[in-house]
The first five atom37 places (N, CA, C, CB, O) and aatype in JSON, in Angstrom:
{
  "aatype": [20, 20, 20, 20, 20, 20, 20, 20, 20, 20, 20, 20, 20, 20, 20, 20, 20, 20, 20, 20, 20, 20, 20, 20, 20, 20, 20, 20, 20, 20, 20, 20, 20, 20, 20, 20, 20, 20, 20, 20, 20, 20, 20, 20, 20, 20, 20, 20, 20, 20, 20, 20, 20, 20, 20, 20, 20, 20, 20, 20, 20, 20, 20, 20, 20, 20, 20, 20, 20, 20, 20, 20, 20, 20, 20, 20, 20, 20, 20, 20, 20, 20, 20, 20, 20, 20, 20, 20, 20, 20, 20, 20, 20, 20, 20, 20, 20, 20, 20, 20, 20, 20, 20, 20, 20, 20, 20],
  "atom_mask": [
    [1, 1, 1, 1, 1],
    [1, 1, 1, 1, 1],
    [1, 1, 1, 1, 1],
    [1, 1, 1, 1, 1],
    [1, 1, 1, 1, 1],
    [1, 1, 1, 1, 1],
    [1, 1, 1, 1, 1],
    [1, 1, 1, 1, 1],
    [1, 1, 1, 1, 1],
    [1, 1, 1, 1, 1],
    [1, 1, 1, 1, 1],
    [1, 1, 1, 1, 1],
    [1, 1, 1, 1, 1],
    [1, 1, 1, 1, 1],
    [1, 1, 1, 1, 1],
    [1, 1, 1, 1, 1],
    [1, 1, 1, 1, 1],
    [1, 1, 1, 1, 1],
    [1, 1, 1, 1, 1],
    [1, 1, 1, 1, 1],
    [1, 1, 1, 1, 1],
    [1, 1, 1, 1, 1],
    [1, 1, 1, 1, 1],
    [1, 1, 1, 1, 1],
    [1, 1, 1, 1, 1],
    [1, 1, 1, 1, 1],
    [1, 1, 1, 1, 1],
    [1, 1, 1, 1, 1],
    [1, 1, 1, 1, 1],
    [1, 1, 1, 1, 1],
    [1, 1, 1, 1, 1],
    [1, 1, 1, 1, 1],
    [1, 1, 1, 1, 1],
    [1, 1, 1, 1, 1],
    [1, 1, 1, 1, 1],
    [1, 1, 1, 1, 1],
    [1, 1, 1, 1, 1],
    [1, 1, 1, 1, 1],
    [1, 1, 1, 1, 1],
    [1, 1, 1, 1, 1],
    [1, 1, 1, 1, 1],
    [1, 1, 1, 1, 1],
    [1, 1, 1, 1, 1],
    [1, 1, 1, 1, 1],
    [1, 1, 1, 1, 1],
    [1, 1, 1, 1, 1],
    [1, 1, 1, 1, 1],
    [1, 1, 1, 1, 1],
    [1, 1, 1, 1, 1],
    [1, 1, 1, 1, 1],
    [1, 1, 1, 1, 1],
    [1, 1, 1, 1, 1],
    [1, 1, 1, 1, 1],
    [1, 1, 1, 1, 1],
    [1, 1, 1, 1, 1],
    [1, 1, 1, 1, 1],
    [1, 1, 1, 1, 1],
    [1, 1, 1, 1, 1],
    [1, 1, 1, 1, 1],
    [1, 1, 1, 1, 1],
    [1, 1, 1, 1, 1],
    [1, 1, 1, 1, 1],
    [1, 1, 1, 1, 1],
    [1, 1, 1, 1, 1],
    [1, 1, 1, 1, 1],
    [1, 1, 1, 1, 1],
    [1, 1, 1, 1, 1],
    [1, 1, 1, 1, 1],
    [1, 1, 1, 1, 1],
    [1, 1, 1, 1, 1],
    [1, 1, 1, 1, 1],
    [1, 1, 1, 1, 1],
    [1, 1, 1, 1, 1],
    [1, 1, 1, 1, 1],
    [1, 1, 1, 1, 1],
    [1, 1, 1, 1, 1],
    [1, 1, 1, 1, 1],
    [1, 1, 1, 1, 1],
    [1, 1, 1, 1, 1],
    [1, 1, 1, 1, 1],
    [1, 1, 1, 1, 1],
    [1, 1, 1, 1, 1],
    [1, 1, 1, 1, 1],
    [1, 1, 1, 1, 1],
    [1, 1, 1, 1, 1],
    [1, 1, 1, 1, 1],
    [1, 1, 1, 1, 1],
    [1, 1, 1, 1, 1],
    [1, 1, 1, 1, 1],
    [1, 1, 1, 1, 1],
    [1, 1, 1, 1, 1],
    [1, 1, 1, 1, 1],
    [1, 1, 1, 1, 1],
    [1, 1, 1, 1, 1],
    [1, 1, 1, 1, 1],
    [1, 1, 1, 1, 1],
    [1, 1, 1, 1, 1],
    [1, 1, 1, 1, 1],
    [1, 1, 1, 1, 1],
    [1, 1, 1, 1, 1],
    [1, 1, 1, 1, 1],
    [1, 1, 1, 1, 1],
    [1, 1, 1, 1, 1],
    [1, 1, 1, 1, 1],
    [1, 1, 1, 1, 1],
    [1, 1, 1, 1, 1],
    [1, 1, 1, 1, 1]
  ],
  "atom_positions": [
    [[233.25, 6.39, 110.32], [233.38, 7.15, 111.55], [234.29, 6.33, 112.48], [231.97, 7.45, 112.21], [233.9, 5.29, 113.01]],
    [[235.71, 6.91, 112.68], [236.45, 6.23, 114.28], [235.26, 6.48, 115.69], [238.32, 7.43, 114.8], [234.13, 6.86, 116.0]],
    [[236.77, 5.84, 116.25], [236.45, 5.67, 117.89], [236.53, 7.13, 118.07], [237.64, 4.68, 118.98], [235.72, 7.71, 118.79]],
    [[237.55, 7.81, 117.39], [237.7, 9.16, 118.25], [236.67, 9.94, 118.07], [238.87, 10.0, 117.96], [236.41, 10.75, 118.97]],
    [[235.65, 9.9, 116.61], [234.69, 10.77, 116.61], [233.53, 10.2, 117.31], [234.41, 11.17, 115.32], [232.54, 10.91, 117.46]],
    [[233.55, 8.94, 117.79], [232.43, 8.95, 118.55], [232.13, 9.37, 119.77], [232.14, 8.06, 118.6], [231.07, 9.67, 120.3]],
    [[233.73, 9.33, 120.28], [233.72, 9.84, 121.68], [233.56, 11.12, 121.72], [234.83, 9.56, 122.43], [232.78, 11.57, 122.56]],
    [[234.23, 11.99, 120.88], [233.98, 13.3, 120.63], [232.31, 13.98, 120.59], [234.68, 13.45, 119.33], [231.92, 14.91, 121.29]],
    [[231.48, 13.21, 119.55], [230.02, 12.96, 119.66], [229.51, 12.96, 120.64], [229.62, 12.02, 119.28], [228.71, 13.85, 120.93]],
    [[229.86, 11.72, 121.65], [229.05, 11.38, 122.98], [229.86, 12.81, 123.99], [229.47, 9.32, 123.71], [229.23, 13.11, 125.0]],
    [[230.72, 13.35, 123.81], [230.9, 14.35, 125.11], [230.26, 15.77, 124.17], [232.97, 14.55, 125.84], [230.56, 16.82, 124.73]],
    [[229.85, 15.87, 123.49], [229.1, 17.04, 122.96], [227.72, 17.01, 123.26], [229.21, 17.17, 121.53], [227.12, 17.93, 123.8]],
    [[227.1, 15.65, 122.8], [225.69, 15.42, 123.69], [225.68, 15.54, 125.06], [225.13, 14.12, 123.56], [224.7, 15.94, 125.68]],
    [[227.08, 15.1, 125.74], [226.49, 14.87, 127.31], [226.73, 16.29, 127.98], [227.41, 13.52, 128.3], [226.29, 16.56, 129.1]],
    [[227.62, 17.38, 127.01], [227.71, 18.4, 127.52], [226.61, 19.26, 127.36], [228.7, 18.83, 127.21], [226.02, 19.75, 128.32]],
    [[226.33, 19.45, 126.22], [224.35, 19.62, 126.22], [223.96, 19.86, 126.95], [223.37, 18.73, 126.05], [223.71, 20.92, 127.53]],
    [[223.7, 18.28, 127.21], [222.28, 17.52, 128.41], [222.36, 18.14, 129.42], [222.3, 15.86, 129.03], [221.39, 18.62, 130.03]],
    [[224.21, 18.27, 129.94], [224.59, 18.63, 131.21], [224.45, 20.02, 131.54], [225.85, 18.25, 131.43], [224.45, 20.32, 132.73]],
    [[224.28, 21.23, 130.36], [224.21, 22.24, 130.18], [222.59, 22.6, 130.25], [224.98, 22.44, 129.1], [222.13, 23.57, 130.86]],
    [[221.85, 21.66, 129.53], [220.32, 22.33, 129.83], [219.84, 21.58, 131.35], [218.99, 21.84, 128.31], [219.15, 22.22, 132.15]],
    [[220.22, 20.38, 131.59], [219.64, 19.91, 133.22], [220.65, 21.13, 134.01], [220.13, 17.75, 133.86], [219.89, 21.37, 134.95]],
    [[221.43, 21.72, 134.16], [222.35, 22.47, 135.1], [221.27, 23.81, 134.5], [224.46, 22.45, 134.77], [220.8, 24.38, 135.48]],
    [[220.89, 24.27, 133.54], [220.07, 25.64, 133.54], [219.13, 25.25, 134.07], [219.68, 26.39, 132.32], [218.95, 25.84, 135.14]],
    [[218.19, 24.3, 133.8], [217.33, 23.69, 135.01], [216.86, 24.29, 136.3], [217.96, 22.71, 135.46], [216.03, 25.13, 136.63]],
    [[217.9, 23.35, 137.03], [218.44, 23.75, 138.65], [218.95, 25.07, 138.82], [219.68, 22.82, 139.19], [219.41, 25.17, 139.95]],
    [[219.03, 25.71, 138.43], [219.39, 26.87, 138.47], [218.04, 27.45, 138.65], [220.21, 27.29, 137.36], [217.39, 27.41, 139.7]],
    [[217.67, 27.98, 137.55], [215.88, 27.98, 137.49], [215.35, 27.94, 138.31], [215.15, 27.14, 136.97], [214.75, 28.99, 138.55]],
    [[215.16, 26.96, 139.19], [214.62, 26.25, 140.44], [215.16, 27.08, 140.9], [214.83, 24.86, 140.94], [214.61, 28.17, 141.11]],
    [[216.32, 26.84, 141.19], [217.22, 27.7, 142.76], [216.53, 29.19, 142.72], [219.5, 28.0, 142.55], [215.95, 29.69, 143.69]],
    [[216.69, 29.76, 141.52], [215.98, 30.8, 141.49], [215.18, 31.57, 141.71], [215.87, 30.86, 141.19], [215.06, 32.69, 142.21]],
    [[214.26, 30.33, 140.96], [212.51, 30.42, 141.81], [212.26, 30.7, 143.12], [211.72, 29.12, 141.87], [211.63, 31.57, 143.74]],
    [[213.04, 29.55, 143.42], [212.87, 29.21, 145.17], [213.11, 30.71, 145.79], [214.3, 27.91, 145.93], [212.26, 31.4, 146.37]],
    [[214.86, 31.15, 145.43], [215.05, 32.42, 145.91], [214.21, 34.0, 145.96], [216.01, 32.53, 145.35], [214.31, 34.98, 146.7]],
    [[213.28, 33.61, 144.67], [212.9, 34.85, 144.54], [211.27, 35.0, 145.48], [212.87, 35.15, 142.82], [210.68, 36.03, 145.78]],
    [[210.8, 33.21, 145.84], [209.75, 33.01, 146.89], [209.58, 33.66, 147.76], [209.75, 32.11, 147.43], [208.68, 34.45, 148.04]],
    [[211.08, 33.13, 148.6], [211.41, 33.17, 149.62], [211.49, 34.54, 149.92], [212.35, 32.47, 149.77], [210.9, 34.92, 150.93]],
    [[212.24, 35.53, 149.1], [212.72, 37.22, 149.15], [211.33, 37.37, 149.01], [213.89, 38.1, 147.85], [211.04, 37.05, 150.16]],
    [[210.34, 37.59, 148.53], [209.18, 38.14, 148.55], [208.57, 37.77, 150.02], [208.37, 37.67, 147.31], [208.55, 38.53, 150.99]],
    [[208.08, 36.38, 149.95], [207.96, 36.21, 151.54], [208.46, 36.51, 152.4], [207.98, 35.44, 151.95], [207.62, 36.92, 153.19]],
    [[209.73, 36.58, 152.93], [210.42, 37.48, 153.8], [210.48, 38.77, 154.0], [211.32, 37.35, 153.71], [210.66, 39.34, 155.08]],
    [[210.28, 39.41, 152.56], [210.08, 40.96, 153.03], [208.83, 41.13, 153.07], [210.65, 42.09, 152.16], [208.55, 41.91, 153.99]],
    [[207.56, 40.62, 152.28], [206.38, 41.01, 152.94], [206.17, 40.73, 154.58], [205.34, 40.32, 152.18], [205.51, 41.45, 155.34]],
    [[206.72, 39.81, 154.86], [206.19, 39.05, 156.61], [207.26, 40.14, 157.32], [206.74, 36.71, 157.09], [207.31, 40.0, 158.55]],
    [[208.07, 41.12, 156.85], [209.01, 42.17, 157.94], [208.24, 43.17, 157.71], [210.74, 42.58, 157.66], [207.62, 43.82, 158.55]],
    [[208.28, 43.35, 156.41], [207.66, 44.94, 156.44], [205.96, 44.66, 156.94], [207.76, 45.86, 154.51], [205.61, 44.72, 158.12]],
    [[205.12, 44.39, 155.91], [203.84, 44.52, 155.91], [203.08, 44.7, 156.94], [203.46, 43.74, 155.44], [202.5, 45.78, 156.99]],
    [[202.8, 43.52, 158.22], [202.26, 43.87, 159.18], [202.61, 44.7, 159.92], [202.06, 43.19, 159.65], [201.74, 45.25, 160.59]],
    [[204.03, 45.11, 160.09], [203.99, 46.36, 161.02], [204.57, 47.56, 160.46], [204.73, 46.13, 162.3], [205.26, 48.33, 161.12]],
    [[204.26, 47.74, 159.05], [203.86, 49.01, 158.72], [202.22, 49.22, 158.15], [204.91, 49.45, 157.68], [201.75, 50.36, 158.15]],
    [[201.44, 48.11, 157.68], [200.13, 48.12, 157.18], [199.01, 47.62, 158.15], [200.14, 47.34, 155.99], [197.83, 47.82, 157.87]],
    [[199.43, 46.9, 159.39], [198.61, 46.05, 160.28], [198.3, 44.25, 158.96], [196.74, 47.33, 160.79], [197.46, 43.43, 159.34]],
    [[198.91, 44.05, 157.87], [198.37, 42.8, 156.93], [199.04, 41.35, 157.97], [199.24, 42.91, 154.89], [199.98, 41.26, 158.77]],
    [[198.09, 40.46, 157.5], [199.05, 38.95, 158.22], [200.51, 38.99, 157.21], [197.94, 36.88, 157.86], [201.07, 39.76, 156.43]],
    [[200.69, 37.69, 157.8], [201.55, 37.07, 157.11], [201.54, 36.46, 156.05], [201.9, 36.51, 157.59], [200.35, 36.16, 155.9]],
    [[202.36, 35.91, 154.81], [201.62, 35.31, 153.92], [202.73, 34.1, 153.72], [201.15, 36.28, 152.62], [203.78, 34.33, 154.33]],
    [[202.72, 33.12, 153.13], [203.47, 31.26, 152.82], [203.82, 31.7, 151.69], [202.39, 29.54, 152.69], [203.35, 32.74, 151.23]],
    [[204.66, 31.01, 151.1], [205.66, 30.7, 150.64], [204.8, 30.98, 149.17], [206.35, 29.29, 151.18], [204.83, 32.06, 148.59]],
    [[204.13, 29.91, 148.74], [202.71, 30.06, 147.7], [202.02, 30.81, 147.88], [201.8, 29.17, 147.56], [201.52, 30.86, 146.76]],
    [[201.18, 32.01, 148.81], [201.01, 33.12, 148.5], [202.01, 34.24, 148.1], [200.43, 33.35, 149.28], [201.53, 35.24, 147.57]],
    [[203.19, 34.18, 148.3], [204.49, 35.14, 147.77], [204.61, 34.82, 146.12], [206.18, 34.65, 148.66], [204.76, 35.65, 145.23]],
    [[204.51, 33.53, 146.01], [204.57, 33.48, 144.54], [203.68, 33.55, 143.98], [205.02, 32.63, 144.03], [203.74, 33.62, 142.76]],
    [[202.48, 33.54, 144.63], [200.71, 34.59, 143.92], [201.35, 35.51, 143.85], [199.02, 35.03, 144.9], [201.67, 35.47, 142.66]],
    [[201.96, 36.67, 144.39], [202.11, 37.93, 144.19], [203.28, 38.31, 143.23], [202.22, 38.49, 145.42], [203.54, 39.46, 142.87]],
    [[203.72, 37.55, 142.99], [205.37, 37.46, 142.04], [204.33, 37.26, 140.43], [206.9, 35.4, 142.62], [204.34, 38.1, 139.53]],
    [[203.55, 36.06, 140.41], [202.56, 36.15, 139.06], [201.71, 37.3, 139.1], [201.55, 34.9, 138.9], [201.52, 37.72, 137.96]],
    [[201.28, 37.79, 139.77], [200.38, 38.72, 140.09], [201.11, 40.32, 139.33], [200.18, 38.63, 141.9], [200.7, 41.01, 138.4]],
    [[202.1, 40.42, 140.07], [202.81, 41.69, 139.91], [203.53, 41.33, 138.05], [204.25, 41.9, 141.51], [203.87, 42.16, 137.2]],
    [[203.53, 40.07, 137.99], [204.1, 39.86, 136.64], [202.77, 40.3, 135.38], [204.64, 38.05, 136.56], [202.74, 41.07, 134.42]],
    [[202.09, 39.65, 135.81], [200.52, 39.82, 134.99], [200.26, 41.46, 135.1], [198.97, 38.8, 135.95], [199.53, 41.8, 134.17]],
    [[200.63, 42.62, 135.97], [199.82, 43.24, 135.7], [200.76, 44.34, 134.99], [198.93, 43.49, 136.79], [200.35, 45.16, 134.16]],
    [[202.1, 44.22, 135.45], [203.02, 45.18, 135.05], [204.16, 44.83, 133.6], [203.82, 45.41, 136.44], [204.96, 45.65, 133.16]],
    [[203.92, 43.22, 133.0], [204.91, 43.07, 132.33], [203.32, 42.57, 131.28], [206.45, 42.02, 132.94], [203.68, 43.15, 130.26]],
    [[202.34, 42.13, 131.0], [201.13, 41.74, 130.62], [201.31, 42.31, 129.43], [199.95, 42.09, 131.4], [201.05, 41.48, 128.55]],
    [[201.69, 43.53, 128.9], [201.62, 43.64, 127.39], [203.22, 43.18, 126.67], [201.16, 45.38, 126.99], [204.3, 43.02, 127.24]],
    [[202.84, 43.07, 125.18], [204.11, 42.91, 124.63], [204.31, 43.66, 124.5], [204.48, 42.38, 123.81], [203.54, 44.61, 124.53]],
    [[206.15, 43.72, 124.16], [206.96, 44.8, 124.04], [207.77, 44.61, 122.59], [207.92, 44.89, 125.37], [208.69, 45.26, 122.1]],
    [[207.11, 43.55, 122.16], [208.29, 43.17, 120.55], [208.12, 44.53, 119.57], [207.55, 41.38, 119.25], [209.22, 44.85, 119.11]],
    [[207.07, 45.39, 119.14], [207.28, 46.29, 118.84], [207.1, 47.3, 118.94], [207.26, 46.24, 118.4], [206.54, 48.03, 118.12]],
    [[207.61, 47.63, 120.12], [207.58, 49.0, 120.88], [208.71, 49.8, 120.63], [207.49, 48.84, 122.36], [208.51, 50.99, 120.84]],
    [[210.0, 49.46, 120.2], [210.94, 49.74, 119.54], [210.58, 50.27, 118.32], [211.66, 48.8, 119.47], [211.28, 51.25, 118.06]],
    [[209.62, 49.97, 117.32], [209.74, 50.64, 115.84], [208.19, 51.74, 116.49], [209.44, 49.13, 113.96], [207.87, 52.72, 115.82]],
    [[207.57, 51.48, 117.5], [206.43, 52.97, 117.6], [207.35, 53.61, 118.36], [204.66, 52.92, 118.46], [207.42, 54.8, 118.04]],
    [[208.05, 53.31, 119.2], [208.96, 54.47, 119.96], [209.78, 55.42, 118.9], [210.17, 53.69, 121.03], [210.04, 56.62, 118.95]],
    [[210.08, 54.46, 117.98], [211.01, 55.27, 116.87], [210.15, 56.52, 116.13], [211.54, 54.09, 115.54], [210.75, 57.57, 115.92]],
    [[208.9, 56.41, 115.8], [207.79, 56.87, 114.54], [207.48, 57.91, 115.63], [206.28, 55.64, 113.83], [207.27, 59.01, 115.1]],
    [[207.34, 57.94, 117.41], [206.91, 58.85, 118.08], [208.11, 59.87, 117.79], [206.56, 58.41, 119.51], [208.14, 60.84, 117.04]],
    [[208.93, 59.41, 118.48], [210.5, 60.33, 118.56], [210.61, 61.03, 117.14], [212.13, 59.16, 118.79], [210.96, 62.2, 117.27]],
    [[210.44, 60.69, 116.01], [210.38, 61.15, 114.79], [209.09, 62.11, 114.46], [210.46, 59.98, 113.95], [209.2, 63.03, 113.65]],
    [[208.33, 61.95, 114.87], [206.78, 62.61, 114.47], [206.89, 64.27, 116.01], [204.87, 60.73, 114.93], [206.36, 65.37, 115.92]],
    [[207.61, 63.8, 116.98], [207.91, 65.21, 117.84], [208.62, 65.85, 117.51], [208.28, 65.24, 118.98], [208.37, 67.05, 117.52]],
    [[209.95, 65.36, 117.04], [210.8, 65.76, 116.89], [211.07, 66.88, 115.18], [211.43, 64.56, 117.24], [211.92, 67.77, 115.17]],
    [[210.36, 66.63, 114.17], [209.96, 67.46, 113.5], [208.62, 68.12, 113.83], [210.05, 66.98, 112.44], [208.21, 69.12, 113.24]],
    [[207.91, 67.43, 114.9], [206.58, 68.8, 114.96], [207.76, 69.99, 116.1], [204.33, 68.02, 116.24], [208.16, 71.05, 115.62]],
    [[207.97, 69.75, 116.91], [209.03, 70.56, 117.96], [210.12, 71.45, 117.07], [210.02, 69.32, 118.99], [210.07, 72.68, 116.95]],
    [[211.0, 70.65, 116.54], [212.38, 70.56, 115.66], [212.12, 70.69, 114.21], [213.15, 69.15, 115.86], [212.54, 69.8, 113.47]],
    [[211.52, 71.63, 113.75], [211.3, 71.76, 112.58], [212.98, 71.72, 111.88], [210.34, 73.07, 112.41], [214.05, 71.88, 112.46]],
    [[212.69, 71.47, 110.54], [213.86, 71.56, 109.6], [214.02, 73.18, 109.84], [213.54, 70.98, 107.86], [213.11, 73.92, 110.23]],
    [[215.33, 73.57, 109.51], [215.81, 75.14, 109.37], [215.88, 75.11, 107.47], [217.78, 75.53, 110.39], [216.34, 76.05, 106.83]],
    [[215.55, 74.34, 107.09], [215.61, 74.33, 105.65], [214.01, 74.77, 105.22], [216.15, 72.73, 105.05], [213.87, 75.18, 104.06]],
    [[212.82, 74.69, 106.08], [211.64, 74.61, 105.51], [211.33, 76.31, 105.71], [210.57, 73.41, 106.26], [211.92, 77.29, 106.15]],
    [[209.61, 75.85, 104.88], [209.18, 77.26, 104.82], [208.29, 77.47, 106.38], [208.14, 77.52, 103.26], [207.39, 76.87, 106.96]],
    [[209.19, 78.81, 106.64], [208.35, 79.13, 108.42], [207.67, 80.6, 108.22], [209.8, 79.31, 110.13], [207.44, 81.35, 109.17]],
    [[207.38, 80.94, 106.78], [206.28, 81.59, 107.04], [204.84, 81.82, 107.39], [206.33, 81.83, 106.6], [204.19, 82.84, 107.18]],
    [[204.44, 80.68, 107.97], [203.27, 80.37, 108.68], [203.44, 80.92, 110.32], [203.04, 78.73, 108.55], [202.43, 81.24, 110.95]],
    [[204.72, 81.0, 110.88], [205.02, 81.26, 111.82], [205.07, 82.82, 111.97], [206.0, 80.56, 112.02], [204.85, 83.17, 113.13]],
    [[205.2, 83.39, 111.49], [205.13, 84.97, 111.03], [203.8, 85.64, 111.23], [205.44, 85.13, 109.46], [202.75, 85.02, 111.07]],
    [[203.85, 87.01, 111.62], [202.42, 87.64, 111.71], [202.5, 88.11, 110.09], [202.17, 89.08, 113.06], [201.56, 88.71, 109.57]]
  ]
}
């Protein structure tokens, strides 16, 4: 192994590193942002359209887990192949074939 592949090596690791600590902070920033937007619009709207207090920074992000737990709480990995078997199972009870026998449908 040269000099050149090592250096090549060491800026592939440090671009990495630099790539998952920078998704990181981001993350964070994120977080923070999405605190803050919850807290801010509950403390405008809420009390003076509901009479509620105010709520901190950590109660906004109770309600960010909260609203996550109750509305995202099931999986969705295969909801794609029952959505498919529904759409298929209406769609010939509705949409019959024009090829089948529809004398059942007949007086």
């Amino acid at each position: 192994m040269n000099k050149h592949e090592n250096i090549i090596e060491k800026w592939g690791v440090l671009r990495i590193t630099g790539m998952v600590i920078g998704g990181i902070v981001i993350a964070a920033i994120m977080g923070l942002l999405l605190g803050l937007f919850v807290m801010i619009l509950w403390n405008w709207l809420m009390p003076d359209i509901f009479g509620l207090t105010t709520i901190t920074f950590w109660q906004a992000w109770g309600l960010v887990i909260l609203t996550h737990i109750f509305f995202k709480s099931f999986p969705h990995h295969s909801s794609s192949r029952h959505s498919e078997q529904w759409k298929e199972h209406f769609k010939n009870k509705f949409f019959p074939d024009k090829n089948t026998n529809t004398d059942q449908f007949t007086a």
